[in-house]
DRENZA-225756 format. One record per residue (C-alpha): residue number from 1; residue in one letter; y, x, z. Coordinates in Angstrom, 1 decimal. Last residue first. Example, Ala and Ser with C-alpha at 12.3 -4.5 7.8 and 13.67 -1.06 7.14 Angstrom:
BEGIN
R   num   residu       yy       xx       zz
R     2        S     -1.1     13.7      7.1
R     1        A     -4.5     12.3      7.8
This chain:
BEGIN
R   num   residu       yy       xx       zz
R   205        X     19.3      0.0     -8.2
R   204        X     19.1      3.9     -9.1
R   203        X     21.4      4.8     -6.3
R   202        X     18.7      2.7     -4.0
R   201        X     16.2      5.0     -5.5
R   200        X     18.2      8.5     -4.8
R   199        X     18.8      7.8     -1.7
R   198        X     15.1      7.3     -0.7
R   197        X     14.0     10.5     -2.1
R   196        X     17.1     11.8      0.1
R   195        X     15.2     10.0      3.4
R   194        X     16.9      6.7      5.1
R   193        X     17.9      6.1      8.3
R   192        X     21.5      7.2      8.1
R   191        X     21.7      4.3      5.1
R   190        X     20.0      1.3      7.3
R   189        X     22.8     -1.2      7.8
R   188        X     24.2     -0.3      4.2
R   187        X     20.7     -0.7      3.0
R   186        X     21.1     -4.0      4.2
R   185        X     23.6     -4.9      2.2
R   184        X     21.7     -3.9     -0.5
R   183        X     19.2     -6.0     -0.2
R   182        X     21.1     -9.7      0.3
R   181        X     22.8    -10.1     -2.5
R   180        X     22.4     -7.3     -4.9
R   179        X     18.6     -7.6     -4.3
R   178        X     18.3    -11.7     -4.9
R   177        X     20.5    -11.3     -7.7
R   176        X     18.7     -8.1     -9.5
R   175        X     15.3     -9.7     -8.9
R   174        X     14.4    -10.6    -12.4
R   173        X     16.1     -7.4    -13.4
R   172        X     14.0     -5.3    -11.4
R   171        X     11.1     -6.4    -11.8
R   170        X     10.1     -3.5    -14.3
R   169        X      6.9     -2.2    -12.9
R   168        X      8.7      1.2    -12.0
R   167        X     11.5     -0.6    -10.5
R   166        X     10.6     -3.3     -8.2
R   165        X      8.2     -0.9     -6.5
R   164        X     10.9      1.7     -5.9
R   163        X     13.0     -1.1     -4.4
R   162        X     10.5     -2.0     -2.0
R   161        X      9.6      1.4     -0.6
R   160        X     13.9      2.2     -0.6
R   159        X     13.9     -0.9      1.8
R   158        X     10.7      0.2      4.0
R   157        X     12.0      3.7      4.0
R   156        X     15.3      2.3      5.7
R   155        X     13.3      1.3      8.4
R   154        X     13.3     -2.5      9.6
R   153        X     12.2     -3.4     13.1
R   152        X     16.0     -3.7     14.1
R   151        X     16.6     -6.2     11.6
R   150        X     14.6     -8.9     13.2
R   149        X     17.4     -9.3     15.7
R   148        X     19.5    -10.8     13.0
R   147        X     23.1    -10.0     11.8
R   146        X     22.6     -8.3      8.6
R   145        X     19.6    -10.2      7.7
R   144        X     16.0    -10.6      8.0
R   143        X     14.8    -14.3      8.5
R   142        X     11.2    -13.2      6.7
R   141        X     11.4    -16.1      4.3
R   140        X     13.1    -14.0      1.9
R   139        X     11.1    -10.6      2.6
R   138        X      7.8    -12.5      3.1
R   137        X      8.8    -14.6     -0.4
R   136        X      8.9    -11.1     -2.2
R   135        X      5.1    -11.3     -2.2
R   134        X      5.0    -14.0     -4.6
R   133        X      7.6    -13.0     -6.7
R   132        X      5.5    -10.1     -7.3
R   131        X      2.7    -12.1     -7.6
R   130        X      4.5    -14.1    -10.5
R   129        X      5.8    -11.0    -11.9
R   128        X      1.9    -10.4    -13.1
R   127        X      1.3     -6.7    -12.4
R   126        X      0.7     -4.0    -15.6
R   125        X     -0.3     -0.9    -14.2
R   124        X      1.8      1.6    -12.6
R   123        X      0.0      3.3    -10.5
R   122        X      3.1      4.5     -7.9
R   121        X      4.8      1.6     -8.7
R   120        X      1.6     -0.8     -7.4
R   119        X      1.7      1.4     -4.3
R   118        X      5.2      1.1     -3.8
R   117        X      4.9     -2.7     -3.9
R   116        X      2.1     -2.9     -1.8
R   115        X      3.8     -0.8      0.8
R   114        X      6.4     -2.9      0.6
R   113        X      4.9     -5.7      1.0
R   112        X      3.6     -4.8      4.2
R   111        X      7.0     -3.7      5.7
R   110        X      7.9     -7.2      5.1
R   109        X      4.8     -8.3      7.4
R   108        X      1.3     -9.5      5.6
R   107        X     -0.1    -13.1      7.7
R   106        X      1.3    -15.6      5.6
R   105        X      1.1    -13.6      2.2
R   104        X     -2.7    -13.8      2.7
R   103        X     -3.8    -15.4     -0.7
R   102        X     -0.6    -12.7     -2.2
R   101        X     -2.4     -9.9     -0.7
R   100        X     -5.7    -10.9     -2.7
R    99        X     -3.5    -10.9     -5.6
R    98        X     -2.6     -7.8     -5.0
R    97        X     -5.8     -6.4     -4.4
R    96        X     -7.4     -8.4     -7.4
R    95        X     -4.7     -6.8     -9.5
R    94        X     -5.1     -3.3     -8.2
R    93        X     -8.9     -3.4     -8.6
R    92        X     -8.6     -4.8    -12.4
R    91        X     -6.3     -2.1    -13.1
R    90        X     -8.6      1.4    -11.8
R    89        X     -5.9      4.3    -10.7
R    88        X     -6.8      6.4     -7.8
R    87        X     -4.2      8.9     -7.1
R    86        X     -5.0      9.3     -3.8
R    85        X     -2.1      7.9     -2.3
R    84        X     -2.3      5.0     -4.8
R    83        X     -6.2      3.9     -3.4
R    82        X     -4.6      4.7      0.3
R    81        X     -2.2      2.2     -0.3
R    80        X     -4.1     -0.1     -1.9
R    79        X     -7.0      0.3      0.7
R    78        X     -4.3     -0.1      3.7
R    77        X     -2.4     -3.4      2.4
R    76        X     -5.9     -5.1      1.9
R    75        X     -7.2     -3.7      5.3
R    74        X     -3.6     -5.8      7.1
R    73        X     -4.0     -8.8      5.3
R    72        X     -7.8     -9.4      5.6
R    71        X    -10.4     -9.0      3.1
R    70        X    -13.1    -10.9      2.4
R    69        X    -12.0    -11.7     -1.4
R    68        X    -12.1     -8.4     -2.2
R    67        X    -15.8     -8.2     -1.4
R    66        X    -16.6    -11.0     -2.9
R    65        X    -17.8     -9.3     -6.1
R    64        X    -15.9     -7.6     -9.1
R    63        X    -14.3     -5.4     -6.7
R    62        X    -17.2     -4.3     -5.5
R    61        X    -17.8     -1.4     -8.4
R    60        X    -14.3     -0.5     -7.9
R    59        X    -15.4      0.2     -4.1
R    58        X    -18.4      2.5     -5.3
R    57        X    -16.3      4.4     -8.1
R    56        X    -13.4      4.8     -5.3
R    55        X    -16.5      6.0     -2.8
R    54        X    -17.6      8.0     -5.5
R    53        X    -14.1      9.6     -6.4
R    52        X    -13.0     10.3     -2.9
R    51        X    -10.0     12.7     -3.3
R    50        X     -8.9     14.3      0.0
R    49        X     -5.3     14.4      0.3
R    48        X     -5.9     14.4      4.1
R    47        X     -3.5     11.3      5.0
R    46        X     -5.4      9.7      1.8
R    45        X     -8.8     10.4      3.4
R    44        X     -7.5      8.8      6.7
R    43        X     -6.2      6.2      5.2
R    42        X     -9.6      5.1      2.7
R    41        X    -11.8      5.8      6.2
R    40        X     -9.6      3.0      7.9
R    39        X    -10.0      0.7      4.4
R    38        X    -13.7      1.1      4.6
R    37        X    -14.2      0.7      8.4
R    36        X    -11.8     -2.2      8.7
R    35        X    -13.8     -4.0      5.5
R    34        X    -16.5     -3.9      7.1
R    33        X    -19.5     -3.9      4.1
R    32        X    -21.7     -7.3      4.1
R    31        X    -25.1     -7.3      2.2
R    30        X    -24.4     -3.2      2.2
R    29        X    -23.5     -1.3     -1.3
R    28        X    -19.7     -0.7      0.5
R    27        X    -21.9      1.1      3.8
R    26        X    -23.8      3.3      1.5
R    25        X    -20.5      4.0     -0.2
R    24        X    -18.8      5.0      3.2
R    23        X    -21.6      7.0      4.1
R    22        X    -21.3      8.8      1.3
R    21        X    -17.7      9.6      1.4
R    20        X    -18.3     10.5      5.2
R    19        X    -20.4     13.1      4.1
R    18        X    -18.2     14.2      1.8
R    17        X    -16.0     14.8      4.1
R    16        X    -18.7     16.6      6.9
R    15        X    -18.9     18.8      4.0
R    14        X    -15.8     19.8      3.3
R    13        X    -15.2     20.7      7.1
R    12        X    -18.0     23.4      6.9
R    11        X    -19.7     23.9      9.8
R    10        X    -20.8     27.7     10.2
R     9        X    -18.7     28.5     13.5
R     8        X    -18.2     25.3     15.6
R     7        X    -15.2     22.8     14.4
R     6        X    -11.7     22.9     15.7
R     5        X    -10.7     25.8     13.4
R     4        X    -11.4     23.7     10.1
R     3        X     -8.9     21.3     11.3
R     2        X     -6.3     23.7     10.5
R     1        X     -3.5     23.7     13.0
């Protein structure tokens, strides 16, 4: 259903968007912006395919700050997500996001990383392998394997997330024994899970 039908005759849905853009950027120009707030409004934007250029301006703008910094595990994963989703591309925000992720490897979950991953693949800026490496080491120390209970909780998607990552920034290679090793057997676990898209990129490993 159109959201547009919920609301009372004369209220424009577009409107109450940007609204919330703005109030978003008020709240990122705050002493101490809420970093669940910000990075919940980012998802729900992204889930739309509504483009928030001023609140991206706004958030690129804090980026050079402590705002970054702040942010836990779980926000830092949604705002980079969302930020790729959308199509927003700015290289220094990326890198401080991963590398904020990589300050908070301990608490990010393998699905995490892959998110990040994709996202970073999706923009495809420049990312210094050694976060990449980084982040990989919550899918090697993870305890994930063919036989583990912890497998269950993996998707296929999560896999074919990862390895899309790995790819369009050009890891690949430098991962190519840890993936052929202990990946792709996985993927085997996982193959009647996974999506066509997501077919196609573990061929492409």
């Amino acid at each position: 259903m159109d959201l547009q039908q919920l609301l009372p005759s004369g209220v424009d849905f577009g409107s109450i968007l940007s609204g919330l853009e703005q109030l978003c950027c008020y709240h990122l120009h705050t002493q101490r912006p809420d970093g669940t707030f910000i990075s919940s409004c980012l998802v729900g934007f992204a889930h739309m395919g509504h483009p928030v250029p001023h609140l991206f301006s706004a958030l690129v703008t804090r980026a050079g700050g402590s705002y970054i910094s702040a942010l836990q595990s779980h926000q830092v994963v949604a705002i980079t997500w969302a930020c790729a989703k959308l199509g927003h591309h700015d290289q220094q925000l990326f890198t401080r996001l991963l590398w904020r992720a990589v300050a908070v490897q301990r608490s990010l979950l393998p699905h995490s990383v892959s998110l990040l991953l994709w996202a970073a693949g999706r923009v495809q800026h420049p990312v210094d392998p050694r976060a990449v490496s980084q982040l990989l080491q919550v899918w090697k120390q993870s305890g994930i394997s063919q036989a583990s209970a912890e497998l269950a909780a993996v998707r296929g998607q999560h896999i074919a997330n990862l390895l899309y990552g790995l790819i369009r920034l050009g890891q690949l290679q430098q991962q190519r024994s840890w993936v052929m090793r202990w990946l792709l057997p996985l993927v085997m676990q996982k193959l009647d899970d996974l999506q066509p898209v997501g077919v196609a990129i573990v061929l492409t490993a």
